[in-house]
C-alpha positions as CSV (number, residue, x, y, z in Angstrom):
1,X,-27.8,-11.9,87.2
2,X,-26.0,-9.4,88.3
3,X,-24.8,-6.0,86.9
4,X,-21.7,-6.8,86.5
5,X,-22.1,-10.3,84.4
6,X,-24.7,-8.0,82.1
7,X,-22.2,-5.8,81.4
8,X,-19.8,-8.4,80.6
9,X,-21.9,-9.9,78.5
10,X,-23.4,-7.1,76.6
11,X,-19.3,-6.6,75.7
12,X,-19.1,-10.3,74.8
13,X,-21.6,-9.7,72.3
14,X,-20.9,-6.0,70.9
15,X,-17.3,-7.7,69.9
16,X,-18.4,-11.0,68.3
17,X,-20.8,-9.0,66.6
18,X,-17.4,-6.6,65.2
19,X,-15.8,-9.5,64.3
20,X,-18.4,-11.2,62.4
21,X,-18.9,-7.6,60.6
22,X,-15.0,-7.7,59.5
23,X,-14.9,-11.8,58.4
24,X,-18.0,-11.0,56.0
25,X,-17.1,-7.6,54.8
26,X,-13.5,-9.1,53.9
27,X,-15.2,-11.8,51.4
28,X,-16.3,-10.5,48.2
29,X,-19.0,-12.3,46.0
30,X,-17.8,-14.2,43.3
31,X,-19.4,-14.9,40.0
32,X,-16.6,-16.4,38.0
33,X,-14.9,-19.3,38.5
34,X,-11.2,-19.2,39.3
35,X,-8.5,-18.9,36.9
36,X,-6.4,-22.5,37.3
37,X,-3.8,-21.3,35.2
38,X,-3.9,-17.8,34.1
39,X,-3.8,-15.6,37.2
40,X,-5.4,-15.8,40.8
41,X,-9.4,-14.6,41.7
42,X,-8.6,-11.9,43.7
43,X,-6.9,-9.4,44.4
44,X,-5.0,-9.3,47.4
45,X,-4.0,-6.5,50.0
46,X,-0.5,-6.7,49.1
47,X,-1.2,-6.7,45.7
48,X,-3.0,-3.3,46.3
49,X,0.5,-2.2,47.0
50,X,2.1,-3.4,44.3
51,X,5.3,-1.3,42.8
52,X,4.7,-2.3,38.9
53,X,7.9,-2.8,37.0
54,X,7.6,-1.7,33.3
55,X,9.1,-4.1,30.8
56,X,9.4,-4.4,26.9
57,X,11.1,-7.2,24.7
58,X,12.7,-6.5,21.4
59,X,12.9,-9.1,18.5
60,X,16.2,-11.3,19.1
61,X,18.1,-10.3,16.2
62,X,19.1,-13.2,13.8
63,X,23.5,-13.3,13.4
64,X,23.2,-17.0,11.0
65,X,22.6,-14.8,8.3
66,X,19.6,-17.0,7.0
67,X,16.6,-14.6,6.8
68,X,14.5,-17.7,6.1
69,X,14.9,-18.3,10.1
70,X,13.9,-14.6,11.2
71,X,10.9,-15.7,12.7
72,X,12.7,-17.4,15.6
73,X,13.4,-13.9,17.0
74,X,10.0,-12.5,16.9
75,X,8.3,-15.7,18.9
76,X,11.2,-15.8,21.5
77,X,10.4,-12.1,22.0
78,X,6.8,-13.0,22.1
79,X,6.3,-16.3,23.7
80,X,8.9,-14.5,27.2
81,X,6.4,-11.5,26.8
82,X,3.0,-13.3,27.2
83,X,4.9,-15.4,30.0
84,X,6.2,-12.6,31.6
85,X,3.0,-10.9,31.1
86,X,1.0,-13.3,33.8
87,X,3.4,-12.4,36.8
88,X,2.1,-10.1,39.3
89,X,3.9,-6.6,39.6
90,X,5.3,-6.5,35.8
91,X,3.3,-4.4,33.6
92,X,4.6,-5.7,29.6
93,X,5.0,-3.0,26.9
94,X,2.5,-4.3,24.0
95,X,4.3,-4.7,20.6
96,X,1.6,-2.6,18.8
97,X,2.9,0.3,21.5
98,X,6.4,-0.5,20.0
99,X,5.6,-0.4,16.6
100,X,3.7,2.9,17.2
101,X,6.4,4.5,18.4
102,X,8.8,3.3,16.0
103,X,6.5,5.2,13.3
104,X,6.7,8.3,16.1
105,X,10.0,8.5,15.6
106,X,10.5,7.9,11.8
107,X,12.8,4.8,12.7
108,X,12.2,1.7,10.1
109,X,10.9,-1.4,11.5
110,X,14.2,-3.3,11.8
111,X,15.4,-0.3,14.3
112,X,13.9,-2.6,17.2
113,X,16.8,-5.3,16.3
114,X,19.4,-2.9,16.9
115,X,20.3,-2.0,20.4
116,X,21.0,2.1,20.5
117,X,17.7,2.5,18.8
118,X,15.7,-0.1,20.9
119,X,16.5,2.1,24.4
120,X,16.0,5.1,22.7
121,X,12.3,3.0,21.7
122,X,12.0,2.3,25.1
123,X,12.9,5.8,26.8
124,X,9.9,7.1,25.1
125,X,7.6,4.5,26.1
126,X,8.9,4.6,29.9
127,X,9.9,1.3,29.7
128,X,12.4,0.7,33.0
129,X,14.2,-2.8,31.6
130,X,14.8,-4.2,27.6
131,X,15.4,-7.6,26.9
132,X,17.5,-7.9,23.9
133,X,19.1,-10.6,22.6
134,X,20.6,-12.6,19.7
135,X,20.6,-16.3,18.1
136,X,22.2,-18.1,15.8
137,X,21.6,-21.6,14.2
138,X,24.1,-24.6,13.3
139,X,22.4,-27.2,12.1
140,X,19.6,-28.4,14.4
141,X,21.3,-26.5,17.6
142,X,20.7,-23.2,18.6
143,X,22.3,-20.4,20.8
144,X,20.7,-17.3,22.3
145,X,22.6,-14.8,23.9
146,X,20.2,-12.0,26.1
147,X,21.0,-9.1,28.4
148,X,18.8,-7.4,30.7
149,X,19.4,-3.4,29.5
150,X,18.5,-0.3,32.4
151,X,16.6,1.9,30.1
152,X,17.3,5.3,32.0
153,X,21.2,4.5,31.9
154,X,21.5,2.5,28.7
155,X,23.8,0.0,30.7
156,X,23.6,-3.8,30.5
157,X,22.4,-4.9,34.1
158,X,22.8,-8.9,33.2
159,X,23.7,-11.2,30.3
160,X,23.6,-14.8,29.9
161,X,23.1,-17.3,27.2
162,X,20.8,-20.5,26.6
163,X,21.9,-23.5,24.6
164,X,19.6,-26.3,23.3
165,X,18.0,-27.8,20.3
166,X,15.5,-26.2,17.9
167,X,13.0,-29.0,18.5
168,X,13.3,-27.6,22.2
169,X,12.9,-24.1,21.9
170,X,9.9,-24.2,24.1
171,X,12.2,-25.3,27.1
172,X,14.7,-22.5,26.0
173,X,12.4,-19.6,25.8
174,X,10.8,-20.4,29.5
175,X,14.8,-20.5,31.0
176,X,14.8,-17.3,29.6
177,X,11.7,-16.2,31.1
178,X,12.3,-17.6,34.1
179,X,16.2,-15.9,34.7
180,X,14.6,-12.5,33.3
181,X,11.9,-12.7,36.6
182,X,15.4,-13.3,38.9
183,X,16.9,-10.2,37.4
184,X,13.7,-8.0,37.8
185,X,13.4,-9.1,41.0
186,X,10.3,-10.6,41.8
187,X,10.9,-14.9,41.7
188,X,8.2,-16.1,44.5
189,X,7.5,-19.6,43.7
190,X,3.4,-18.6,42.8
191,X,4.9,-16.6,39.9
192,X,7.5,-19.2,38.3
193,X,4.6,-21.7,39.0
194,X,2.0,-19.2,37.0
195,X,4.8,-19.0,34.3
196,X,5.2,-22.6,34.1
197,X,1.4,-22.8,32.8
198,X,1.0,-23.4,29.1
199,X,-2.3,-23.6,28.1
200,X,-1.8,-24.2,24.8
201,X,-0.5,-27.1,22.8
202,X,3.2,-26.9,21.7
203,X,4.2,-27.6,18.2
204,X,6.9,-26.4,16.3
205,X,5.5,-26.0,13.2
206,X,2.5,-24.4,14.8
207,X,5.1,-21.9,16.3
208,X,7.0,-21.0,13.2
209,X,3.7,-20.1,11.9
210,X,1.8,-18.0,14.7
211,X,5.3,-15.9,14.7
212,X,5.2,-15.4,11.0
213,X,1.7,-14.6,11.2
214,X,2.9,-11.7,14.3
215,X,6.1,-10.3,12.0
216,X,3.4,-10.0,9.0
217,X,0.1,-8.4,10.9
218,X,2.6,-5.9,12.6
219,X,3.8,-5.1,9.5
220,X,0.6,-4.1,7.7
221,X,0.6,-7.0,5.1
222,X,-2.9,-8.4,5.8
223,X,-2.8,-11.0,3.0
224,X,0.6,-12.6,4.5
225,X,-0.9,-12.6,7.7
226,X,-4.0,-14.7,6.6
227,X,-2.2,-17.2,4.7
228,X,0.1,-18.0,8.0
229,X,-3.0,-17.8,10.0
230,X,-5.2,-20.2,7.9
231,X,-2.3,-22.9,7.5
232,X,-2.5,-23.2,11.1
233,X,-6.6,-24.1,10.6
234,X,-5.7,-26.6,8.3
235,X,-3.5,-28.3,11.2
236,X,-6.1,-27.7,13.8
237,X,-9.0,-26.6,12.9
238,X,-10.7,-26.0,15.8
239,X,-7.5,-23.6,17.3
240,X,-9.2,-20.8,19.7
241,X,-5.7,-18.5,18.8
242,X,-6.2,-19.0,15.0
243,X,-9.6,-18.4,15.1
244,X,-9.4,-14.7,17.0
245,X,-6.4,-13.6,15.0
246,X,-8.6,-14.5,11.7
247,X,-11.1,-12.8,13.8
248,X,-8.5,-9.9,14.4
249,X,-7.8,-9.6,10.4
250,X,-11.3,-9.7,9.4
251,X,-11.7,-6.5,11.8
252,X,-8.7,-4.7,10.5
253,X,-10.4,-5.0,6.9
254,X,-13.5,-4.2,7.8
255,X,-15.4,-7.4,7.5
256,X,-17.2,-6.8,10.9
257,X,-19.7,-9.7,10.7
258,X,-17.0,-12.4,9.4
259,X,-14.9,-11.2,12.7
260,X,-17.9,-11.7,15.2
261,X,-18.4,-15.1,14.3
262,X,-14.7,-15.7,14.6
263,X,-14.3,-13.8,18.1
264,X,-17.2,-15.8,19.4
265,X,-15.9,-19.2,18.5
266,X,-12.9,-18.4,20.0
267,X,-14.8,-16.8,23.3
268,X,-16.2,-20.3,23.7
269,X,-13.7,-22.4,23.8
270,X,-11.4,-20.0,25.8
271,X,-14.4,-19.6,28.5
272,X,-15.0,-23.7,28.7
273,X,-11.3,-24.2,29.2
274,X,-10.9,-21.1,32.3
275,X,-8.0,-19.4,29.6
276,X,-9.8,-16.3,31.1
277,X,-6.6,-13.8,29.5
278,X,-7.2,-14.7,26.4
279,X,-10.9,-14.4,26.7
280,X,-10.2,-11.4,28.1
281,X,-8.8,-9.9,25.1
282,X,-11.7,-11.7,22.7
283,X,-14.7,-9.9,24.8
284,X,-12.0,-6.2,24.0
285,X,-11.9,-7.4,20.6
286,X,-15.7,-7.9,20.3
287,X,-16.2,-4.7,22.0
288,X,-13.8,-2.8,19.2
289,X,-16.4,-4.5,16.7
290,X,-19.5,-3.7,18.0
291,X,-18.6,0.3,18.5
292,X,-17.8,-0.1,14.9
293,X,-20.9,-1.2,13.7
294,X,-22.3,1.6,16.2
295,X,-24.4,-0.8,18.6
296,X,-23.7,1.4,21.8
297,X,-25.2,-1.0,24.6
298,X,-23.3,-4.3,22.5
299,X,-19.9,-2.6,23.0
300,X,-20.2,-2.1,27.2
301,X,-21.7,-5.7,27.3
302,X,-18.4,-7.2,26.2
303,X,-16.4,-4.4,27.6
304,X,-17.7,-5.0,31.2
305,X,-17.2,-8.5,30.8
306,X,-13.7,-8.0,30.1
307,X,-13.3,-5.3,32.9
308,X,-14.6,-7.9,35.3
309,X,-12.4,-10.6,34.2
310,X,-9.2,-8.2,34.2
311,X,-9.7,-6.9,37.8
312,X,-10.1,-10.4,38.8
313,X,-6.8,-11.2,37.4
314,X,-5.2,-8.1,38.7
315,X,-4.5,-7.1,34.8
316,X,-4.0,-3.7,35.3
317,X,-2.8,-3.0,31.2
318,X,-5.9,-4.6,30.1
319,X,-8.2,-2.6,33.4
320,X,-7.0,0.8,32.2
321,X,-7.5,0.0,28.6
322,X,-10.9,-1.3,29.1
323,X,-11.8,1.7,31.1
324,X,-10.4,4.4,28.2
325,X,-13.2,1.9,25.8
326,X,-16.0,2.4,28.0
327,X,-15.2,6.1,28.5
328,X,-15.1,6.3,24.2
329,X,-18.7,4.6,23.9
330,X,-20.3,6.9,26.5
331,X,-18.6,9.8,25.0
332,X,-19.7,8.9,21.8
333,X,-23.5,8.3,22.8
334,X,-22.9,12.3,24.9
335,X,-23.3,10.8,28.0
336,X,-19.7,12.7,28.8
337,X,-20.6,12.5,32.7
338,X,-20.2,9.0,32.5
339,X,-17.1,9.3,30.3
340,X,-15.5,11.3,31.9
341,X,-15.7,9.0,35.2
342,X,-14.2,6.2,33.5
343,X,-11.7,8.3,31.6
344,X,-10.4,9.5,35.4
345,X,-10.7,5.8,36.5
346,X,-8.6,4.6,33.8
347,X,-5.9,7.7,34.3
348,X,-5.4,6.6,37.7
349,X,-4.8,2.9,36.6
350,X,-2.4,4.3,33.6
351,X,-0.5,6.5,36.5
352,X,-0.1,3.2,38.8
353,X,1.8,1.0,36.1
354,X,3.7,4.4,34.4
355,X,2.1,4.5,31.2
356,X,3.3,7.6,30.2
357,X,1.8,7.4,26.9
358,X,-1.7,5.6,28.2
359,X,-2.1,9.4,30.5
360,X,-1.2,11.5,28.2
361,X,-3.6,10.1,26.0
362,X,-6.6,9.5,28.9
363,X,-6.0,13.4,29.7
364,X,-6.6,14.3,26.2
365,X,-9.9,12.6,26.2
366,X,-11.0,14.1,29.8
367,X,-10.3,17.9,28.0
368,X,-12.8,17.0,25.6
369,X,-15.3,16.2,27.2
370,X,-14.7,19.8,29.3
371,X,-14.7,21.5,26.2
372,X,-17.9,20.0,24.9
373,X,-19.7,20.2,28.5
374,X,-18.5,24.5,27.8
375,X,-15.5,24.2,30.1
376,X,-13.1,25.7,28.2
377,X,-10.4,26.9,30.8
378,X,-10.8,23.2,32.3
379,X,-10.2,21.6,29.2
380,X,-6.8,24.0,28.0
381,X,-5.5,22.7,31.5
382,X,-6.0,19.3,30.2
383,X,-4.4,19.5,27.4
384,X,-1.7,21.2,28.1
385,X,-1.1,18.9,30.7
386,X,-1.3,15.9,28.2
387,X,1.0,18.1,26.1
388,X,3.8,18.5,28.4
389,X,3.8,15.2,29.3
390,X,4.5,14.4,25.5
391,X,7.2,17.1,25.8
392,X,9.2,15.1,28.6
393,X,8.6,11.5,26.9
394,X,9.7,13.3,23.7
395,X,13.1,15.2,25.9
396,X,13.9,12.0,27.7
397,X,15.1,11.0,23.8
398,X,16.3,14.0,22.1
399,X,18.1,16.5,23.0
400,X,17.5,19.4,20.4
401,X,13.9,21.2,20.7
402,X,13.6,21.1,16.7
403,X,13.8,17.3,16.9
404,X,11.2,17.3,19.8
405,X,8.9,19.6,17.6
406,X,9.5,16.9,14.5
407,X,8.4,14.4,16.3
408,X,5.1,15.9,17.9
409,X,4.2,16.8,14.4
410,X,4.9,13.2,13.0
411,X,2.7,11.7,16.4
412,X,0.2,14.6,15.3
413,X,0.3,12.8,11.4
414,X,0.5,9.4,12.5
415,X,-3.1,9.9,14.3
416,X,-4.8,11.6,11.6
417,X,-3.4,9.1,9.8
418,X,-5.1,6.3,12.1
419,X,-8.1,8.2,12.1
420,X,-8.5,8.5,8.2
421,X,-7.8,4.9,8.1
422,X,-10.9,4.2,10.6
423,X,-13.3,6.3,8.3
424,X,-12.5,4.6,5.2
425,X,-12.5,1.1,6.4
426,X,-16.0,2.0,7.8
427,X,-17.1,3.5,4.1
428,X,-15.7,0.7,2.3
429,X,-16.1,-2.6,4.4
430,X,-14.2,-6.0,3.6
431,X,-11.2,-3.9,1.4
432,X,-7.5,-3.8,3.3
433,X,-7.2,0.0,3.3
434,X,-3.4,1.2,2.8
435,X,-2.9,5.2,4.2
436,X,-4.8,7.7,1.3
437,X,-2.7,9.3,-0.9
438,X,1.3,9.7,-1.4
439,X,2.7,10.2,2.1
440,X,6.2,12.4,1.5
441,X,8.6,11.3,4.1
442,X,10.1,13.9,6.8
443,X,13.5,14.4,7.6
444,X,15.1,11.8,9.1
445,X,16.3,12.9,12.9
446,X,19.9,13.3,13.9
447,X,21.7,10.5,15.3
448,X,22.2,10.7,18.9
449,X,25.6,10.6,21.1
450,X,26.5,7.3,22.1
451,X,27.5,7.4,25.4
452,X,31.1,5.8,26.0
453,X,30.1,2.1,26.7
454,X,28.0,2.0,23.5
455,X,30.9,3.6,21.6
456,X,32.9,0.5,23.0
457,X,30.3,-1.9,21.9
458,X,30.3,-0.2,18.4
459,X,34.2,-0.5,18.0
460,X,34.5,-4.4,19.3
461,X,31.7,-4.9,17.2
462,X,32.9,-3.2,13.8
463,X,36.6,-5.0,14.9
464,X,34.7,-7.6,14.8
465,X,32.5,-7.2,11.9
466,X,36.1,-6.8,10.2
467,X,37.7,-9.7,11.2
468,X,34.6,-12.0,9.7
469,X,34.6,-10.1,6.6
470,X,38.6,-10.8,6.4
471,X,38.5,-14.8,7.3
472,X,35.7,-14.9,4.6
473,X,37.4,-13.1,2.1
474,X,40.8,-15.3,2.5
475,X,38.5,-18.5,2.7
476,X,36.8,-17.2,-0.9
477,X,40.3,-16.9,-2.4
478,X,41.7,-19.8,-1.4
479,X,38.4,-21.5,-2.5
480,X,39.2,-20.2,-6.3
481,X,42.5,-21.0,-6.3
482,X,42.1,-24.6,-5.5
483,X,39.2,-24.5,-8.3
484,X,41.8,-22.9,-10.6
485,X,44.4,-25.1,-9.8
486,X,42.1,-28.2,-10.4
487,X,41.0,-26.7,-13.7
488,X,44.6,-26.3,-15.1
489,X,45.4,-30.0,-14.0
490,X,42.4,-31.7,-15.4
491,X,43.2,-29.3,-18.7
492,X,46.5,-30.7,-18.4
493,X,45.5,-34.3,-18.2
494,X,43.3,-33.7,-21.5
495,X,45.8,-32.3,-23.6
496,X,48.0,-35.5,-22.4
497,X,45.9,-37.8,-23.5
498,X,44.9,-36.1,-26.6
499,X,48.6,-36.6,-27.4
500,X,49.2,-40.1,-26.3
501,X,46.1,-41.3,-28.4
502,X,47.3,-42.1,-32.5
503,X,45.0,-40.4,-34.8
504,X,42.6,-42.8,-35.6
505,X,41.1,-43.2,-39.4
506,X,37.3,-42.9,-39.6
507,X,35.5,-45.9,-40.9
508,X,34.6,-45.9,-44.3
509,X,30.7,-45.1,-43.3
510,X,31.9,-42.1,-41.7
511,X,34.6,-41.0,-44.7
512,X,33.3,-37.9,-46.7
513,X,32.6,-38.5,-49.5
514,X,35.4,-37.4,-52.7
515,X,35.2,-33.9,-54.2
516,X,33.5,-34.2,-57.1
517,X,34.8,-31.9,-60.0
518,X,32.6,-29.2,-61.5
519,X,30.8,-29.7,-64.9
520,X,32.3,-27.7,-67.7
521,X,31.2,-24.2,-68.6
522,X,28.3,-24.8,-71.5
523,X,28.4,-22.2,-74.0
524,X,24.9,-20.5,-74.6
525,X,23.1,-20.9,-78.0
526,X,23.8,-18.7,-80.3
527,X,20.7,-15.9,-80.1
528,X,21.7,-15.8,-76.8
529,X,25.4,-15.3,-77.3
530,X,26.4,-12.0,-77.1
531,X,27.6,-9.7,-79.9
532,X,31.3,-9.6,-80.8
533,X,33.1,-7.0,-79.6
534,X,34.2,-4.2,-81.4
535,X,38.0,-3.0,-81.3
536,X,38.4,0.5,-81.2
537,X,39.7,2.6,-84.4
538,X,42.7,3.1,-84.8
539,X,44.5,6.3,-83.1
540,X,46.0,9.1,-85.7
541,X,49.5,9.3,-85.6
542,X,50.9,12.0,-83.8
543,X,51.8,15.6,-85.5
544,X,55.3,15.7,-86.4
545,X,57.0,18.5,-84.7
546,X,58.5,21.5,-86.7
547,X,61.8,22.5,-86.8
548,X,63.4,25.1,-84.8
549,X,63.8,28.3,-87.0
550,X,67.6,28.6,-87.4
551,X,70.0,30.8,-85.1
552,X,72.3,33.7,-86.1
553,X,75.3,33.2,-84.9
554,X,76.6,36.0,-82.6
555,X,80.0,37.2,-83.4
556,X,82.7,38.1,-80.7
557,X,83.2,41.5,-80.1
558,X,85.3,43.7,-81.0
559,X,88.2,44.4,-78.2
560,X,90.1,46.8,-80.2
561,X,91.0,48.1,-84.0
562,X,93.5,45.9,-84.7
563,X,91.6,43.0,-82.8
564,X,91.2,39.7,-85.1
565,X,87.1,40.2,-84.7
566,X,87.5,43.6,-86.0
567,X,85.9,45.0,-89.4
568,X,88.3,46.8,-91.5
């Protein structure tokens, strides 16, 4: 052979031996088996690449005026979330993170219904879209109306509405779902075939309750919450969702052992059926539990499984909060080398998806552990870089620096607040722990500007607020003057026939019966008569008067000698 072939050959080899480096380096081991309905195994190279598109969903707001049928806004809100939620390249805002920042910013829970307040909501969470929508009821058909709102600009993008039965609001929520993905942007057949997967069984009744059960959790009221959560148990007994939001309530009262055996009935039956999300979220949930009852090496066990599980699904929400979890346990065991690793792992993740509030956060917990490890100039970088980017969340919604400074002192109250909460439920297990002591309220903010579109909004609908209120009130009137009219007719009619109708005699059975005359006045005997009556004596006659002495009679005078009354 000569030198020539050698060297050919020698090449021959030295590149099949490249290529068969690359194929095998390219395939990763596996030790799950693949999701069928929730997400894809791995993660692809243009998935690495992926521009994430932050979105949050309001509760519809209910215009039929029937707040027995509230609870159809908070599961269309819900169910297009968790559909949404399983599409690659849109990152959801969690309802808890919209609840917290609703208590951030002194706003009452209904503040998410209206639409000036949700974007405001929204700006601070560095959300980039808002669904928002409306529904009303007539009879068993039912409209929603939703519009696709650009955060930044407060400007409706898209609008549409969805007719259909109640019975069929499954059907109507996924139309929604699937024209919000069209409008973001990102409508590849693997995602609306990923969105079309429903796991669970569909029931109305079943849905009623689960989003009774969400309004009530979210709320605080623990005791509501069970009762919706343990009527669906009576349905299905065996429900995995039930089970680890029972799970969920037990850990929110402290009743740690009463939540394990909950989470790990649920674990089960979500790992036998591939629903690897949700038994994502159980092995979290599990996790929380376990670095509650202070069993270190517990905790990482189910928070590794779930890390495993998330990166497999390209979950990056539920990576970089799984990563901040495992950073807390090492932290708390002073292994802060190791905490602070994951802590940076999980601040890239929260960078990647724009959770502002998740790096904020994440940066806070990296400056502790440089101030514990006696890093002191490290850790004020830290937090003051956590601390300005509070200040820019907090600037992108007000406008005034006092209202900025109000509401990092109420974020500042809130988590001492959360923290105070946490101690007590650990002291006194299995009670529902309301905040300690009388909170006083702060000042309420000042109301933004509107911008001009929203001030148009706000004057068609106050014109049209106006116009209901008008037809109403002219429909109530001529309601009561009909009623009056027909009272006046049918007292008419009565007084008729009183008239017409002779007076009739009653029967003698019904005469009354004759006046009987009183007996006569018996005289008493007589030692029980009384005593005659003396007349008074007689009265003395009067005193005759005396008579008047007797006058002289006066003489004329004199009026000269000669006069005739003259004395000679």
């Amino acid at each position: 052979m000569s030198r020539s072939q050698l060297f050919k050959l020698s090449v021959m080899t030295i590149l099949l031996g490249f290529f068969l480096c690359i194929e095998s380096s390219s395939q990763e081991p596996s030790t799950l088996a693949t999701p069928t309905q929730e997400a894809p195994s791995s993660i692809s190279s243009s998935q690495e690449t992926l521009e994430y598109t932050r979105l949050a969903a309001t509760p519809f707001k209910n215009i039929t005026n029937d707040q027995e049928k509230d609870y159809i806004g908070d599961g269309l809100a819900e169910a297009i979330t968790t559909e949404l939620g399983n599409v690659s390249g849109i990152v959801i805002v969690e309802r808890s993170q919209l609840v917290t920042a609703v208590k951030e910013m002194q706003l009452s829970q209904t503040a998410l219904v209206d639409e000036h307040e949700a974007v405001q909501v929204g700006k601070l969470l560095s959300a980039k879209y808002l669904i928002i929508g409306s529904y009303q009821q007539a009879g068993e058909e039912i409209r929603v109306d939703f519009r696709l709102i650009d955060v930044e600009t407060g400007k409706v993008n898209k609008s549409d509405k969805v007719r259909g039965k109640l019975a069929d609001i499954f059907d109507v929520q996924d139309e929604i779902a699937k024209k919000t993905l069209t409008w973001v942007g990102n409508p590849s057949q693997e995602n609306i075939q990923v969105m079309a997967a429903e796991p669970e069984e569909r029931n109305l009744e079943i849905y009623e309750y689960e989003s009774r059960y969400r309004r009530a959790f979210y709320e605080g009221n623990m005791t509501e919450a069970e009762l919706w959560v343990r009527k669906i148990l009576i349905i299905y007994p065996n429900d995995p969702f039930a089970i680890m939001e029972l799970g969920s309530i037990m850990e929110y009262s402290g009743r740690y052992d009463e939540a394990m055996e909950d989470y790990t009935i649920a674990a089960e039956v979500y790992e036998s059926k591939n629903y690897y999300r949700n038994y994502s979220i159980v092995q979290i949930n599990m996790g929380n539990v376990r670095a509650a009852q202070n069993q270190p090496e517990e905790a990482l066990r189910h928070y590794n499984k779930s890390l495993e599980i998330c990166r497999r699904m390209n979950n990056q929400v539920c990576v970089a909060n799984t990563q901040n979890n495992i950073g807390n346990v090492h932290y708390s065991q002073h292994r802060y080398d190791e905490a602070r690793q994951y802590y940076e792992q999980s601040l890239g993740t929260r960078k990647k998806i724009g959770d502002q509030a998740g790096v904020a956060v994440t940066l806070n917990n990296i400056g502790n552990v440089h101030r514990v490890q006696g890093r002191p100039t490290e850790a004020n970088r830290f937090y003051n870089e956590s601390s300005e980017i509070d200040k820019r969340r907090a600037q992108r919604v007000y406008s005034n620096p006092e209202d900025v400074k109000r509401w990092e002192e109420e974020r500042r109250r809130q988590d001492q607040l959360r923290q105070e909460q946490e101690r007590r439920r650990k002291e006194h297990p299995g009670a529902i722990v309301a905040p300690p002591g009388p909170v006083t309220p702060p000042p309420p903010p000042k109301q933004l500007p509107l911008t001009k579109q929203q001030q148009k909004l706000a004057k068609q609908q106050q014109k049209q607020q106006q116009k209901q209120a008008k037809q109403q009130l002219k429909q109530q009137n001529k309601q009561a003057k009909l009623q009056q009219k027909q009272e006046q007719r049918r007292a008419k009619l009565q007084q008729q026939q009183q008239r017409r109708q002779p007076r009739q005699q009653p029967p003698p059975h019904q005469q009354p019966p004759p006046r009987q005359q009183p007996p006569p006045r018996q005289q008493p005997p007589p030692h029980q008569q009384p005593p005659p009556r003396q007349s008074p004596p007689p009265k003395p006659p009067p005193p005759k008067p005396s008579p008047p002495p007797p006058q002289k009679k006066e003489l004329p005078k004199c009026n000269g000698k000669n006069g005739p009354n003259c004395k000679k």
